[in-house]
Every structure is written in C-alpha cells, then in structure tokens.
C-alpha positions, 0 to 999 in steps of 0.5 A: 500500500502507497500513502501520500501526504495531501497539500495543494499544487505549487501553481495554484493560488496560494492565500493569506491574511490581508495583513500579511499582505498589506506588507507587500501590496497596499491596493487592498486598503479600501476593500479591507476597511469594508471586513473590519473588525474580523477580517484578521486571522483569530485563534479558535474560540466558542464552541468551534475551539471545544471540536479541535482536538488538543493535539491540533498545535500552534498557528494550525488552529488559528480561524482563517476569517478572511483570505487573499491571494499572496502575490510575493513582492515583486508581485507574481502572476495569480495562481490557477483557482482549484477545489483545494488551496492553502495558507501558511497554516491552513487548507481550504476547499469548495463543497465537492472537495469537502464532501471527498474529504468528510467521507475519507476521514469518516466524518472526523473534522471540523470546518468554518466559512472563510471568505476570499477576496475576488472569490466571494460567490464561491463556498469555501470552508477551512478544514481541520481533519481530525481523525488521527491514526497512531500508524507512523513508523517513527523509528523508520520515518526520516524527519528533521530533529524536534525544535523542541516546541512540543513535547512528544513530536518530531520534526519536519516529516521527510520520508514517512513509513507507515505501520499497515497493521496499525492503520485503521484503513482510513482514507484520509488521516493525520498522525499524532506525532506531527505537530506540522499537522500533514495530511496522508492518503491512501491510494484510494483518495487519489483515486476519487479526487482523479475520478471526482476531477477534482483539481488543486491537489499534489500528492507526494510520497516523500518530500520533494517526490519527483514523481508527485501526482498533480490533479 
C-alpha cells in the first residue's frame, strides 16, 4: 500500500491574511476597511475551539476569517483557482472537495466559512481533519530533529513509513506525532479526487517526490 501526504499544487493560488499582505501590496486598503473588525486571522474560540482536538498545535488552529491571494513582492502572476488551496497554516476547499474529504476521514473534522477576496460567490470552508491514526513508523520515518516546541513530536516529516497493521484503513488521516499537522492518503483518495476531477491537489510520497501526482 502507497500513502501520500495531501497539500495543494505549487501553481495554484496560494492565500493569506490581508495583513500579511498589506506588507507587500497596499491596493487592498479600501476593500479591507469594508471586513473590519474580523477580517484578521483569530485563534479558535466558542464552541468551534471545544471540536479541535488538543493535539491540533500552534498557528494550525488559528480561524482563517478572511483570505487573499499572496502575490510575493515583486508581485507574481495569480495562481490557477482549484477545489483545494492553502495558507501558511491552513487548507481550504469548495463543497465537492469537502464532501471527498468528510467521507475519507469518516466524518472526523471540523470546518468554518472563510471568505476570499475576488472569490466571494464561491463556498469555501477551512478544514481541520481530525481523525488521527497512531500508524507512523517513527523509528523508520526520516524527519528533521524536534525544535523542541512540543513535547512528544518530531520534526519536519521527510520520508514517512507507515505501520499497515496499525492503520485503521482510513482514507484520509493525520498522525499524532506531527505537530506540522500533514495530511496522508491512501491510494484510494487519489483515486476519487482523479475520478471526482477534482483539481488543486499534489500528492507526494516523500518530500520533494519527483514523481508527485498533480490533479
């Protein structure tokens, strides 16, 4: 069995806070005063807080409320527009992403509305898929050395090994020990995302995988 870690195409567009890209674009000032005061980044409160699983750490649990794309300066070409992008700490789908994802990670996740400037007739949700399954061989895994941070995880993950006699058969899942908060595949995910003709995804059976599969 092949797994893959789940992230979003490189030449899709890629999103952030407005504030972060005040930094490096100014045209958006108008348009922001018409969001405020929420159109920051906010940690999870209320009840959505009391779903996320404790183990979901740092920045990774901070309520993306209101998104553009992040253009770097000098400023690039827009991304292409998929079912799938992200965030520095977030992931975000349209309606038949989400459907693909609640089903493979058996109802385990959490989502809230997020907005995209220049996107706003579109649905988007921000994910967080909690269904963790303890099935990442850690003493074969290749990963960097833990910063330290948080007690119990490693670092960045770089060639994963996965136990099969651990794996619960979920489609899709998140490990405990990776406070990065990855998400992995089966084979079988790959399968209805290229059959749902879903597009913005990359999966990637290590790091730098040249052989990626790019849907």
């Amino acid at each position: 069995m092949n797994f893959f870690e789940v992230n979003a195409r490189q030449d899709f567009a890629g999103y952030c806070s407005p504030e972060v890209a005040e930094g490096a674009d100014k045209r958006n000032w108008k348009l922001l005063d018409l969001f405020k005061p929420k159109h920051r980044s906010e940690p999870l409160n209320g009840g959505l807080a009391a779903l996320i699983d404790s183990r979901v750490v740092g920045p990774n649990r901070d309520q993306e409320i209101l998104l553009e794309e992040y253009l770097g300066e000098p400023p690039r070409k827009p991304g292409k527009r998929g079912d799938l992008h992200r965030s520095a700490n977030g992931l975000f789908v349209r309606p038949a992403a989400l459907t693909l994802f609640e089903s493979a990670s058996r109802g385990r996740l959490v989502i809230s509305p997020t907005t995209i400037i220049g996107r706003e007739d579109e649905d988007f949700k921000q994910i967080w898929v909690l269904n963790f399954v303890d099935c990442l061989d850690v003493a074969k895994t290749v990963a960097s050395p833990t910063g330290g941070f948080y007690k119990g995880k490693i670092g960045v993950i770089k060639r994963p090994v996965f136990d099969e006699n651990r794996w619960d058969g979920s489609d899709l899942f998140v490990v405990p020990e990776d406070p990065s908060f990855c998400l992995f595949c089966s084979e079988n995910f790959v399968q209805q995302w290229k059959a749902a003709k879903l597009k913005g995804a990359m999966f990637a059976r290590f790091l730098m995988d040249p052989d990626s599969i790019i849907c």
